[in-house]
TORTOR-658076 format. One line per field, with one value per atom (N, C-alpha, C): residue number from 0; x, y, z; atom name; residue in one letter. Coordinates in pm, whole numbers, always signed. Each point is the difference from the previous one (the first is absolute). Layout:
% residues N
k	NUM,...
xx	X,...
yy	Y,...
zz	Z,...
a	CA,...
r	a,...
***
This chain:
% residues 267
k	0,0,0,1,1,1,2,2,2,3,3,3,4,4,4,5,5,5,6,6,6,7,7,7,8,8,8,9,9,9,10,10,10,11,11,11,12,12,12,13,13,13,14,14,14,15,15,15,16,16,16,17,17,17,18,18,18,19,19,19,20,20,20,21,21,21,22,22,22,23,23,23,24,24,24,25,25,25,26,26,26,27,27,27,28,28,28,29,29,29,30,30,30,31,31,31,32,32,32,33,33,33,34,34,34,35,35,35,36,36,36,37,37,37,38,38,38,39,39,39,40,40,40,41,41,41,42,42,42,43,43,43,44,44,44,45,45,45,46,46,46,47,47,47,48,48,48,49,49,49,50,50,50,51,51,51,52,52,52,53,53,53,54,54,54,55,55,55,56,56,56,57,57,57,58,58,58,59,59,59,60,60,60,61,61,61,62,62,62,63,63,63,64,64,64,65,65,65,66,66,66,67,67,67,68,68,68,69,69,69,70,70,70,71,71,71,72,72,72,73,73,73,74,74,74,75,75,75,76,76,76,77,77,77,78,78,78,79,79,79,80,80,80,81,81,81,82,82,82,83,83,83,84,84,84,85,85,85,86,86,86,87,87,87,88,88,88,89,89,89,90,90,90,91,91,91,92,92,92,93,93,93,94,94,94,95,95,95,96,96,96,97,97,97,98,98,98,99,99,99,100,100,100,101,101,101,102,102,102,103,103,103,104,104,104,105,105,105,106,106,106,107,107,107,108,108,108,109,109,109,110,110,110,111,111,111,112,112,112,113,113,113,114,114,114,115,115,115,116,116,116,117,117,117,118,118,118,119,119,119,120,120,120,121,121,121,122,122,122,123,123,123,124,124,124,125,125,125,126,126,126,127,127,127,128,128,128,129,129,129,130,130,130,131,131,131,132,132,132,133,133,133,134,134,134,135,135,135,136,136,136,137,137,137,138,138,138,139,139,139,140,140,140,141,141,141,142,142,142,143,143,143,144,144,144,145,145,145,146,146,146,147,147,147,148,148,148,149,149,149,150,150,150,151,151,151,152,152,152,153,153,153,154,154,154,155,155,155,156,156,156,157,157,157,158,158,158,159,159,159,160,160,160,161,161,161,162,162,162,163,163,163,164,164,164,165,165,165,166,166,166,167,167,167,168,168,168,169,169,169,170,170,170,171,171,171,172,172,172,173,173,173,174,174,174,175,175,175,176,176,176,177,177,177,178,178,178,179,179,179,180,180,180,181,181,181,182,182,182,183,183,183,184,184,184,185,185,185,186,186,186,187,187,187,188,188,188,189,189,189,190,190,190,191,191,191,192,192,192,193,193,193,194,194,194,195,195,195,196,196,196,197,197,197,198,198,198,199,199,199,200,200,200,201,201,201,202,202,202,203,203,203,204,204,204,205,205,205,206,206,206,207,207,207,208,208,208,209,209,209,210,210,210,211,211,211,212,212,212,213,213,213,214,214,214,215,215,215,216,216,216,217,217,217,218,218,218,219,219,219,220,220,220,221,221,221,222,222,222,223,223,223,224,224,224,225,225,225,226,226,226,227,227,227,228,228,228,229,229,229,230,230,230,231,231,231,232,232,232,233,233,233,234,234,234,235,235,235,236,236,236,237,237,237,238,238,238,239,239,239,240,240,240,241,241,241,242,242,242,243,243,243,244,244,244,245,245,245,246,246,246,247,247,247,248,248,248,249,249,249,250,250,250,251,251,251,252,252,252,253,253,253,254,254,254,255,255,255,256,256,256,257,257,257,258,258,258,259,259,259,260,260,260,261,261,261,262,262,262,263,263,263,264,264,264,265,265,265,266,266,266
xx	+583,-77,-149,-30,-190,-57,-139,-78,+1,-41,+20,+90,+101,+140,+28,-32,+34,-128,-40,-119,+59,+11,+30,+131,+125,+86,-5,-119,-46,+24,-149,-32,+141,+72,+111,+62,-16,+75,-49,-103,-106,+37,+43,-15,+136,+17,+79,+162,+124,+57,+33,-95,-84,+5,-83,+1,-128,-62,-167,-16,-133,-3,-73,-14,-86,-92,-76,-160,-50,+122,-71,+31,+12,+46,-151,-80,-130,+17,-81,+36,-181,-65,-134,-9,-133,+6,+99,+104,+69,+18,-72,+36,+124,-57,+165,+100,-52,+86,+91,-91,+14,+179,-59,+93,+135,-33,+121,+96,-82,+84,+92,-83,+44,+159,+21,+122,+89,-36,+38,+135,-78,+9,+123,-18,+92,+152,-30,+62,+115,-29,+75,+80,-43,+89,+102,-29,+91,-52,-134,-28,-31,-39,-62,+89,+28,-14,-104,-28,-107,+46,-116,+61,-99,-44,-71,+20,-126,-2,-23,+95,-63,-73,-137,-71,+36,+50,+41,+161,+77,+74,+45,+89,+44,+161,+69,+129,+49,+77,+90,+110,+23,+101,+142,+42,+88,+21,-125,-53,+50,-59,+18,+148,+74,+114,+64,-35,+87,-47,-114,-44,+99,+21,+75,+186,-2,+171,-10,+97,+52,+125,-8,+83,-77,+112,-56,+3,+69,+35,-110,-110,-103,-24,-44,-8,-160,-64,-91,-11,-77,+9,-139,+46,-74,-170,-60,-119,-21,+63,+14,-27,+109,-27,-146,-20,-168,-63,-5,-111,+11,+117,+18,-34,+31,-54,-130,-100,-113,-86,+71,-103,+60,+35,+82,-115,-89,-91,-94,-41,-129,+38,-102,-8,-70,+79,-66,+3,-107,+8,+123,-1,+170,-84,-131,-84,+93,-22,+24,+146,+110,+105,+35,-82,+15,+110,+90,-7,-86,+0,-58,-35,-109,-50,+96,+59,+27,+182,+51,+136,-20,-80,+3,-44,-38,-51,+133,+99,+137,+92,-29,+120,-63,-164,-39,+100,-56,+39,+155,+13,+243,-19,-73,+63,-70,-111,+8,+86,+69,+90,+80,+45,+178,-91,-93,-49,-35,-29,-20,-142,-93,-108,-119,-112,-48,-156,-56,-62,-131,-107,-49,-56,-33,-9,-111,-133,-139,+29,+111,+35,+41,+48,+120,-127,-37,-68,+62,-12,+87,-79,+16,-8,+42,+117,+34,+76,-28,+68,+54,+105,+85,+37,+35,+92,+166,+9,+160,+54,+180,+53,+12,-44,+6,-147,-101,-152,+56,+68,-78,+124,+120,+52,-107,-22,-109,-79,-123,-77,+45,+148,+49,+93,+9,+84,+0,-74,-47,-132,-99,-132,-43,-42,-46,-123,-145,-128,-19,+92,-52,-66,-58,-84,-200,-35,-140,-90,-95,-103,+21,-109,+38,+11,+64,+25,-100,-116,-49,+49,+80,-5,-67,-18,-102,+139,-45,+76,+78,-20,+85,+146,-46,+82,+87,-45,+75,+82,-43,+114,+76,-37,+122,+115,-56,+154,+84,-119,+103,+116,-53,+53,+93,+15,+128,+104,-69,+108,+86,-89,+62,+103,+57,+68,+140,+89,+161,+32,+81,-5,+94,-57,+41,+151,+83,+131,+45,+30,+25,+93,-5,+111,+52,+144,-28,+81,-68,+13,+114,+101,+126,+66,-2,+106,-25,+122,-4,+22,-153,+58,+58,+124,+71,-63,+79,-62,-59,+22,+17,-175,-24,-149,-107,+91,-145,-36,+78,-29,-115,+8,-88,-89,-19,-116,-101,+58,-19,-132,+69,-14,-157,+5,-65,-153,+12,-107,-62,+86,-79,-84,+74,-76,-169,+25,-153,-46,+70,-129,-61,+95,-110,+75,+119,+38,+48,+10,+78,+109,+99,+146,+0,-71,-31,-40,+112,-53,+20,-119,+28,+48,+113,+101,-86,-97,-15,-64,+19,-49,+170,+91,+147,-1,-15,+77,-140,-124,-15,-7,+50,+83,+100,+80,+157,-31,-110,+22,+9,+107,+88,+116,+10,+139,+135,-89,+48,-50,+124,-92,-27,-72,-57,+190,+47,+133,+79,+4,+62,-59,-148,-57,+21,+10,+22,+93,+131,+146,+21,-86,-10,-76,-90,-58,+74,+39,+134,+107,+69,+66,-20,-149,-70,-4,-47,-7,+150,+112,+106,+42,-21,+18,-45,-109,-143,-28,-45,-118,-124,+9,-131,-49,-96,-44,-160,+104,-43,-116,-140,-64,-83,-15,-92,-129,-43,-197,-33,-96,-45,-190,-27,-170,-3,-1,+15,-147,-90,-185,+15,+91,-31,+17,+68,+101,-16,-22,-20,+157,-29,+120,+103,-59,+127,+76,-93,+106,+73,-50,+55,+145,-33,+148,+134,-71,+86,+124,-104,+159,+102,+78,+163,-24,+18,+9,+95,-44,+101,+16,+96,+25,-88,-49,-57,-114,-148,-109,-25,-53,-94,+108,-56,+122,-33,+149,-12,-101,-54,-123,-40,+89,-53,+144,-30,+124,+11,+87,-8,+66,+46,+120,+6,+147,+43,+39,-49,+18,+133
yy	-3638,+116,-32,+45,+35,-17,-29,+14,+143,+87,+102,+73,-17,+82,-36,-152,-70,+93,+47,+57,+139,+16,+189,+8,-83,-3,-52,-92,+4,+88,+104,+103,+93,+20,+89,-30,-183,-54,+70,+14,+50,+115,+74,+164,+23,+126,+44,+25,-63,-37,-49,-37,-60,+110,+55,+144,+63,+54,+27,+90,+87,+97,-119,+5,-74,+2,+86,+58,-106,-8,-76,-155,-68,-153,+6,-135,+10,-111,-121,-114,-55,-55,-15,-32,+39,-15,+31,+93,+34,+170,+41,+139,+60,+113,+83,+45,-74,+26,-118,-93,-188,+18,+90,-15,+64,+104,+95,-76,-118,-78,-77,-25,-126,+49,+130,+54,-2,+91,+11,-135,-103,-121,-53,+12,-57,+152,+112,+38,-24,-24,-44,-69,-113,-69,-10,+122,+47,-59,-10,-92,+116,+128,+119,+121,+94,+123,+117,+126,+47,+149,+116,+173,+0,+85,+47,+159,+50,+112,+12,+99,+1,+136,-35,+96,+67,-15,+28,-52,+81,-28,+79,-29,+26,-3,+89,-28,-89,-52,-138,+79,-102,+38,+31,-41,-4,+180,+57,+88,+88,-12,+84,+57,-87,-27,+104,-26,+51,+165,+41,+177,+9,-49,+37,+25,-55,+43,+84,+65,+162,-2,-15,-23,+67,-8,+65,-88,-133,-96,-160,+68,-109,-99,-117,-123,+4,+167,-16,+108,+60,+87,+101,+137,+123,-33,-82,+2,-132,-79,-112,+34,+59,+96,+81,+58,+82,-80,-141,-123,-17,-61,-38,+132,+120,+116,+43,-89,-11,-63,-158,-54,-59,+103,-46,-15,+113,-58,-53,-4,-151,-28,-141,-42,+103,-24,+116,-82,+118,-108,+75,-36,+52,+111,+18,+141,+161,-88,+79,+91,-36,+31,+91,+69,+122,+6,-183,-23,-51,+22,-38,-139,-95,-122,-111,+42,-128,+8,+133,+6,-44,+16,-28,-135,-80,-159,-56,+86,-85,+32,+116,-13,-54,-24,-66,-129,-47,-188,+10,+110,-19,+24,+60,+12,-113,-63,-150,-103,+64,-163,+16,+118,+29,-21,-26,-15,+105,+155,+109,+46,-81,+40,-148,-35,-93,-14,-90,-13,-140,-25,-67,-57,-156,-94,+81,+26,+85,+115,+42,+124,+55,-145,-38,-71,+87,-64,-74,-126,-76,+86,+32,+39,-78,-30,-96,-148,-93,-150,-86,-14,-95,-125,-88,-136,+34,-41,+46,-146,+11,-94,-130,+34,-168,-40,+94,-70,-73,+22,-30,-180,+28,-109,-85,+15,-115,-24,+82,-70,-78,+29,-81,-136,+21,-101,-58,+95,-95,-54,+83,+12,-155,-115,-100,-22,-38,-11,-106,-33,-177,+73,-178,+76,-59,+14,-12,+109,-13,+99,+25,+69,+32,+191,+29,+118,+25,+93,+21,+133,+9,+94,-30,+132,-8,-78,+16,-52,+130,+125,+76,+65,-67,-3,-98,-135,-99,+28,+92,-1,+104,+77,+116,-63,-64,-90,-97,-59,-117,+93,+91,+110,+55,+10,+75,-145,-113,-93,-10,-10,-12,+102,+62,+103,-81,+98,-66,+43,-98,-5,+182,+31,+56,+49,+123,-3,+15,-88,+33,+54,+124,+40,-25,-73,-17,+89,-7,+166,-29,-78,-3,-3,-20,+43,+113,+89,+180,-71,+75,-33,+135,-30,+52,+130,+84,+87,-51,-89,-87,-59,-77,-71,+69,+104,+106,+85,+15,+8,-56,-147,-74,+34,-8,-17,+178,+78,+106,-67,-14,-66,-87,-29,-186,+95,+100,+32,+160,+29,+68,-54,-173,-25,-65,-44,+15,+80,+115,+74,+110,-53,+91,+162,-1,+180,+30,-47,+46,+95,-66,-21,+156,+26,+115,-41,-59,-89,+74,+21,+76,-64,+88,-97,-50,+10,-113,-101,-75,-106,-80,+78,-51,-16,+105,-30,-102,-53,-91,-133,+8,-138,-56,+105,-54,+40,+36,+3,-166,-32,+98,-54,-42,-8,+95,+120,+112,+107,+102,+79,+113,+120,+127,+111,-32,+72,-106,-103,-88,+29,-48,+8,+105,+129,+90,+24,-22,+27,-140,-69,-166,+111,+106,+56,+76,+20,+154,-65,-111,-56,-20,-75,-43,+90,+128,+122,+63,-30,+97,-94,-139,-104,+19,+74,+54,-153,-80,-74,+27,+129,+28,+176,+24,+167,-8,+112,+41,+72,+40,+138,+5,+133,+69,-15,-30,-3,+161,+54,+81,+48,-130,+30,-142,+81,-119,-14,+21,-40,-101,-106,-129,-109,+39,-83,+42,-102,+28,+45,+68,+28,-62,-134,-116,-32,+14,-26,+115,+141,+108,-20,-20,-35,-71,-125,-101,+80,+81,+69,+26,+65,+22,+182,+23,+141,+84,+120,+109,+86,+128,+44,+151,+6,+115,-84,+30,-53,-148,-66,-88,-143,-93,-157,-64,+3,-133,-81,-57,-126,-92,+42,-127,-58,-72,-83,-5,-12,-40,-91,-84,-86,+49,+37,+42,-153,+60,-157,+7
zz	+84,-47,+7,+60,+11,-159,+20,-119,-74,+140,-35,-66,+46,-34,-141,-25,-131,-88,-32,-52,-41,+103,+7,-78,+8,-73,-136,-64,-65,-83,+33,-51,-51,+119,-79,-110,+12,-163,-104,+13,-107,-71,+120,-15,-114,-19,-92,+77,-47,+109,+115,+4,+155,+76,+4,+68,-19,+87,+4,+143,-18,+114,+98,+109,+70,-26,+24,+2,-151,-104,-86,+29,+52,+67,+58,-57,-1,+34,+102,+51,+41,-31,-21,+152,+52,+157,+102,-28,+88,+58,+114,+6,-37,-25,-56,+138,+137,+124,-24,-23,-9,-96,-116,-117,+61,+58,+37,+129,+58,+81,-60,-92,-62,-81,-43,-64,+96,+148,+100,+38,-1,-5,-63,-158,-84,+23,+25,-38,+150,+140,+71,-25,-81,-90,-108,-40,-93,-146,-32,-106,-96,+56,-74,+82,-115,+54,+33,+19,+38,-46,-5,-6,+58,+147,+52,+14,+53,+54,+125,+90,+187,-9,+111,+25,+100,+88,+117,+53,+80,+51,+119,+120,+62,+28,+76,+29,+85,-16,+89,+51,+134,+71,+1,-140,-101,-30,-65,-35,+65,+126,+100,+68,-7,+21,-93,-112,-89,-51,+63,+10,+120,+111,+105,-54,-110,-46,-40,+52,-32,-77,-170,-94,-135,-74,-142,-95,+10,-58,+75,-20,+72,-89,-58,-61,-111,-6,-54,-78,-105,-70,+87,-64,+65,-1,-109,-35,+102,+59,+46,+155,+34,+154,-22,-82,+34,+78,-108,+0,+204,+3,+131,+143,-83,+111,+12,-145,+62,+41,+29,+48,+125,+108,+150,+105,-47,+106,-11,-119,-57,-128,-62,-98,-34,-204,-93,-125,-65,-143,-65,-137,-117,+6,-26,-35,+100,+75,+152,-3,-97,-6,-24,-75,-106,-89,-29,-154,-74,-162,-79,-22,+24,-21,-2,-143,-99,+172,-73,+83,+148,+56,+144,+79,-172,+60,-67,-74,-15,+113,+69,+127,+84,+47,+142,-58,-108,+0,+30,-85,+36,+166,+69,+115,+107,-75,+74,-29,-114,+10,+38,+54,+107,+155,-29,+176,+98,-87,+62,+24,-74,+55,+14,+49,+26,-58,-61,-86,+35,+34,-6,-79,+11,-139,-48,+70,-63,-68,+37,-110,-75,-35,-173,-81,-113,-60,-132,-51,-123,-72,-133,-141,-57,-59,-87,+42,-64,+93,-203,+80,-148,+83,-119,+59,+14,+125,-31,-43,-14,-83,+77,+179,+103,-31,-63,+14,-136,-124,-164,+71,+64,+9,+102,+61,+92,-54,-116,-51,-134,-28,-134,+62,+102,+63,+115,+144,+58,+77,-41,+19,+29,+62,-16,+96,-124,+90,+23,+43,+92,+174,+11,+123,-13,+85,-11,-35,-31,-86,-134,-38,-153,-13,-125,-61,-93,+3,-171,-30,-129,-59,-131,-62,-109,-88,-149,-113,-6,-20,-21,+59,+129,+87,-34,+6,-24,-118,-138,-102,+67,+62,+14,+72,+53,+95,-52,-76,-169,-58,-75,-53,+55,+115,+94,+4,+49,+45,-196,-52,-174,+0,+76,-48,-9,-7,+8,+156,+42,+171,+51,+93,+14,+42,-13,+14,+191,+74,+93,+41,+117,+53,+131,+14,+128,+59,+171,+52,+45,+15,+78,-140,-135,-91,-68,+21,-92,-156,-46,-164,-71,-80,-40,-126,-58,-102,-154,-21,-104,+17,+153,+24,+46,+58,+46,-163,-119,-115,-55,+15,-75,+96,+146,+72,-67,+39,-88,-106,-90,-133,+6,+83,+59,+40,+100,+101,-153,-65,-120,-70,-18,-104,+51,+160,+104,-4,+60,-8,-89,-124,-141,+17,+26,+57,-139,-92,-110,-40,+64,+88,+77,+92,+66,+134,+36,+114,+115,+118,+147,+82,+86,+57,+131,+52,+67,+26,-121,-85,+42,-61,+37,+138,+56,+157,+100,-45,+42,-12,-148,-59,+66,+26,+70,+134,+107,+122,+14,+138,+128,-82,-139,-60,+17,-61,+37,+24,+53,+109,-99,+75,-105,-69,+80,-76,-70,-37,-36,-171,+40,-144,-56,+53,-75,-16,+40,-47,-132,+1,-136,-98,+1,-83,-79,+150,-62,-119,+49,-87,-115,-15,-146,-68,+45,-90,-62,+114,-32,-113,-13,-115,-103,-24,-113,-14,+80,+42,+33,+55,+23,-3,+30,+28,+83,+62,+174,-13,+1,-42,+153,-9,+94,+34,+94,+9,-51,-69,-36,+115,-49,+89,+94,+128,+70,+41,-53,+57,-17,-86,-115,+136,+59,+113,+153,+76,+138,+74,+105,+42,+10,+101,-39,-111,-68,-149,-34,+12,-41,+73,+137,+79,-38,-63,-89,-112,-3,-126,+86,-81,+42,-5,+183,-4,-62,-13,-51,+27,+32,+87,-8,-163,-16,-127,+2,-112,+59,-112,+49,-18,+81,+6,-134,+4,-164,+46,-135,+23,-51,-151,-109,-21,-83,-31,-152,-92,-181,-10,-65,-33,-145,-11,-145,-99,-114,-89,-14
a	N,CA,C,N,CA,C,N,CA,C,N,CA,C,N,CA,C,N,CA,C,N,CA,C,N,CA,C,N,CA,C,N,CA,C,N,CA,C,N,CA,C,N,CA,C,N,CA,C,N,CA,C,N,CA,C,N,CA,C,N,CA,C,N,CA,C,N,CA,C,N,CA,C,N,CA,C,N,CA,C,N,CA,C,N,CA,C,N,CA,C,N,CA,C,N,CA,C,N,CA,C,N,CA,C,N,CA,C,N,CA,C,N,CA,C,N,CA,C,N,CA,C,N,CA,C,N,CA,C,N,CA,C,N,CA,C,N,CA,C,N,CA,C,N,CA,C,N,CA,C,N,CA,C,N,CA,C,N,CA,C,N,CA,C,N,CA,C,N,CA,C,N,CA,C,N,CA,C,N,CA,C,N,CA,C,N,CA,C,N,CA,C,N,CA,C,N,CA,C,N,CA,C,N,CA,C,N,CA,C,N,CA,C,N,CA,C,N,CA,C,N,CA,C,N,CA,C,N,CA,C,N,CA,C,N,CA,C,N,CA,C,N,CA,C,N,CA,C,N,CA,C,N,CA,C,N,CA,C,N,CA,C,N,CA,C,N,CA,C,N,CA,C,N,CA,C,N,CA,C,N,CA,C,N,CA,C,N,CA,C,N,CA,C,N,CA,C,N,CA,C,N,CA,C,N,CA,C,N,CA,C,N,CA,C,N,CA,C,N,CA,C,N,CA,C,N,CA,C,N,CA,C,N,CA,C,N,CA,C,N,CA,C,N,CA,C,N,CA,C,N,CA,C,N,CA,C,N,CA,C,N,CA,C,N,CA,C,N,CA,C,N,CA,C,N,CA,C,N,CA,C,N,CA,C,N,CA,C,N,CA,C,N,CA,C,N,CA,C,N,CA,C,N,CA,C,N,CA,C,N,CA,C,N,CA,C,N,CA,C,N,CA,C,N,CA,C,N,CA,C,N,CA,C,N,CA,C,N,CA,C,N,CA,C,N,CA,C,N,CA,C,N,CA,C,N,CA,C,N,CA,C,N,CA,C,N,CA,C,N,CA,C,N,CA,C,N,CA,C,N,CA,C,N,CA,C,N,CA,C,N,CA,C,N,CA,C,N,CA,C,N,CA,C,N,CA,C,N,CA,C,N,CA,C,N,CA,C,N,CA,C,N,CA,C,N,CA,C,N,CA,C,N,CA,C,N,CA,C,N,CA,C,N,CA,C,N,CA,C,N,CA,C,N,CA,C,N,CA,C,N,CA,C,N,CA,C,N,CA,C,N,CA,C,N,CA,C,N,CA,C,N,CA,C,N,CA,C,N,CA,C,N,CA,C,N,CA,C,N,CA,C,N,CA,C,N,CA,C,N,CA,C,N,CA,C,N,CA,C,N,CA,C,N,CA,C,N,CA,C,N,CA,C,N,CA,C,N,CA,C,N,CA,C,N,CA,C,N,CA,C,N,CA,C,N,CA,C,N,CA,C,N,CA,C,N,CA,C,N,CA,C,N,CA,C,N,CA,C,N,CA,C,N,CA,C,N,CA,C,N,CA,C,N,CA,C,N,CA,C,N,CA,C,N,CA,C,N,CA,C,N,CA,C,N,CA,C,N,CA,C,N,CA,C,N,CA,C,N,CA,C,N,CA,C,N,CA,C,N,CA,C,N,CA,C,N,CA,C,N,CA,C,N,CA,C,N,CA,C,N,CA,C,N,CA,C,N,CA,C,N,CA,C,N,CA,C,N,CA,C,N,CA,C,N,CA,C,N,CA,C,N,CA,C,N,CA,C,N,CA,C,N,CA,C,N,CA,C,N,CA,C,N,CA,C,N,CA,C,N,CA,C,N,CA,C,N,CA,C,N,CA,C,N,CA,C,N,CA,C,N,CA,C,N,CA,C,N,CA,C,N,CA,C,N,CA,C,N,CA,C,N,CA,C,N,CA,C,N,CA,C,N,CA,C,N,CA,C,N,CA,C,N,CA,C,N,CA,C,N,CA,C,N,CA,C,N,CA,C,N,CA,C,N,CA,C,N,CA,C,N,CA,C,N,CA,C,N,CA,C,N,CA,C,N,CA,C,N,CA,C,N,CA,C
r	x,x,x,x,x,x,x,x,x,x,x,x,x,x,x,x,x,x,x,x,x,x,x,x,x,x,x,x,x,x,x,x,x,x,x,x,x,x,x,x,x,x,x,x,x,x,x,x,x,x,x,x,x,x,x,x,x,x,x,x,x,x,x,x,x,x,x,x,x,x,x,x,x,x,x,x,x,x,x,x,x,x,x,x,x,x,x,x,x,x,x,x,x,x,x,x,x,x,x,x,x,x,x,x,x,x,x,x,x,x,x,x,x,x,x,x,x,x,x,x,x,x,x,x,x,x,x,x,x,x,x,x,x,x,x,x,x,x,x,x,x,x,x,x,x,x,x,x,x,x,x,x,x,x,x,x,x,x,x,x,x,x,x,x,x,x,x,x,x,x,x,x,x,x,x,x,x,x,x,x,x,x,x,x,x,x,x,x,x,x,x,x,x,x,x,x,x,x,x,x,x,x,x,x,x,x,x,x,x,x,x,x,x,x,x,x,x,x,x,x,x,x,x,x,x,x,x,x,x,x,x,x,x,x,x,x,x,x,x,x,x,x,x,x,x,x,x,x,x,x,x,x,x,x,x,x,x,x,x,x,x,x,x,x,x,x,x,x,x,x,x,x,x,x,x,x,x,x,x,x,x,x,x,x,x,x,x,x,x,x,x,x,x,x,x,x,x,x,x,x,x,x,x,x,x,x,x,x,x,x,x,x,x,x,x,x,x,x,x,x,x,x,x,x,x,x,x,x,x,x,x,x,x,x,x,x,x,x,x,x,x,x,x,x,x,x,x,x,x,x,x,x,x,x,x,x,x,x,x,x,x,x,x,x,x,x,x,x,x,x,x,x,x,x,x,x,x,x,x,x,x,x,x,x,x,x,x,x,x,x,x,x,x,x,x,x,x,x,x,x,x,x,x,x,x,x,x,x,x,x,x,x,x,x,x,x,x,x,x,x,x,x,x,x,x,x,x,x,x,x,x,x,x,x,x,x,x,x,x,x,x,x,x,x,x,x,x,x,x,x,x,x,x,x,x,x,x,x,x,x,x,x,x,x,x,x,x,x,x,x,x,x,x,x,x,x,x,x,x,x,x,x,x,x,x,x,x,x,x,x,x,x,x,x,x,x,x,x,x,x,x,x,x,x,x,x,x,x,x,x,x,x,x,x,x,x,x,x,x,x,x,x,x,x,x,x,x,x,x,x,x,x,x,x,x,x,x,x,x,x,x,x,x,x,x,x,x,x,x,x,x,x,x,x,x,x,x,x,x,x,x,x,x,x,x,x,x,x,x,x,x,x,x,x,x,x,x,x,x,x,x,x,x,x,x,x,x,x,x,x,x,x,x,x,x,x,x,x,x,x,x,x,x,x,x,x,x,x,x,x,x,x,x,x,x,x,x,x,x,x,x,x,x,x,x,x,x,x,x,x,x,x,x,x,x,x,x,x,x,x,x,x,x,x,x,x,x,x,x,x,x,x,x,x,x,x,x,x,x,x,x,x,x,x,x,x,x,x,x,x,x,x,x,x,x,x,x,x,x,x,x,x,x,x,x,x,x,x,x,x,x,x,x,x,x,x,x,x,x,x,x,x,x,x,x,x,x,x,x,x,x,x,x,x,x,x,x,x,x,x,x,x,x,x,x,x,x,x,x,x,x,x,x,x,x,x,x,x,x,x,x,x,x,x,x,x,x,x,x,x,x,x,x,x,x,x,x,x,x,x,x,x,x,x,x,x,x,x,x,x,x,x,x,x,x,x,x,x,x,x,x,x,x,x,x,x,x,x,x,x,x,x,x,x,x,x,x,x,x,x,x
***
């Protein structure tokens, strides 16, 4: 890990959850292009996650393909097809759609991640950057600055990282064993009591705990269970401004209103 990167991840220790908008990740002498590489960077890695916004996008060949099927049973929803019928012959912004803002930067991103439309790195802007659960294990377990040169971080830095390693080690999951209803309970349990949700926990906090353990229907048929047990209760997102699309996604759809999203554990 770079000086850099060790810095910037730093900082997120700091933050509340470890979680902070970019724009506020302040790094003394470093442009805010410098900084935005530098996430870029870690997050290839899988050390951070990210919520961006795209300014622009275009359709992929994928895309295209799939206006050419002549079916009623196509793989995308009606507001989903607009998106794709309007941007066939150039890049457009979400503006451009003639859906509403917030709704139309949650279907561009759903329909880049099925591979239907195409997106350049300049036009995903990060907003928010957290540590995910492979960054807090590398810097609690295998981070090592051996090597030539030196590191300065200030003192404050230096306690925030004392302070993290002081913690109790973290719970690992490993991705080739399915944990049962019983451990994804406690993990539940475990990632509330991180991140301060006061047992109102959003499920995808869960489902990137246990990624590639298990898959997105797995966990939710383990949910389903917990609940039909009264282990747990399922509730609805109400205002989704709070939450970037990706996460809004994370819930468990429904077939009519908004996707379950929180989690309770009953005493």
């Amino acid at each position: 890990m770079e000086n850099i990167e060790l810095k910037f991840v730093l900082k997120l220790l700091d933050a509340p959850n470890y979680r902070e908008a970019l724009a506020k990740i302040k790094l003394s002498s470093l442009k805010a292009s410098d900084r935005d590489k530098t996430c870029r960077q870690l997050l290839e890695r899988e050390l951070v996650g990210v919520t961006y916004e795209v300014s622009k996008f275009k359709i992929a060949s994928a895309g295209m393909a799939l206006l050419k099927i002549e079916s009623v049973q196509l793989p995308v929803t009606a507001q989903e097809l607009k998106i794709l019928n309007s941007c066939q012959k150039a890049a457009i912004s979400p503006s451009k759609t003639g859906i509403a803002a917030p709704e139309a930067q949650k279907l561009v991103q759903a329909l880049l991640e099925k591979g239907l439309i195409q997106v350049n790195k300049t036009d995903k802007k990060i907003k928010e950057v957290w540590l995910t659960e492979r960054g807090k294990e590398y810097l609690q377990q295998q981070y090592d600055p051996s090597g030539k040169g030196n590191i300065t971080l200030t003192k404050n830095m230096l306690a925030t990282y004392l302070k993290f390693l002081r913690q109790p080690p973290l719970i690992a999951v490993d991705s080739k064993h399915k944990p049962n209803d019983g451990e994804i309970l406690q993990i539940i349990q475990d990632l509330d009591k991180e991140f301060g949700t006061d047992n109102y926990l959003p499920i995808f906090y869960l489902r990137e705990k246990l990624q590639p353990s298990l898959s997105r229907e797995d966990l939710e048929q383990a949910l389903y269970r917990l609940e039909g047990s009264d282990k747990i209760e399922l509730s609805a997102l109400v205002e989704s401004s709070r939450y970037s699309p990706a996460q809004v996604n994370a819930g468990i759809k429904q077939r009519s209103g908004s996707p379950l999203f929180f989690i309770k554990v009953n005493d």
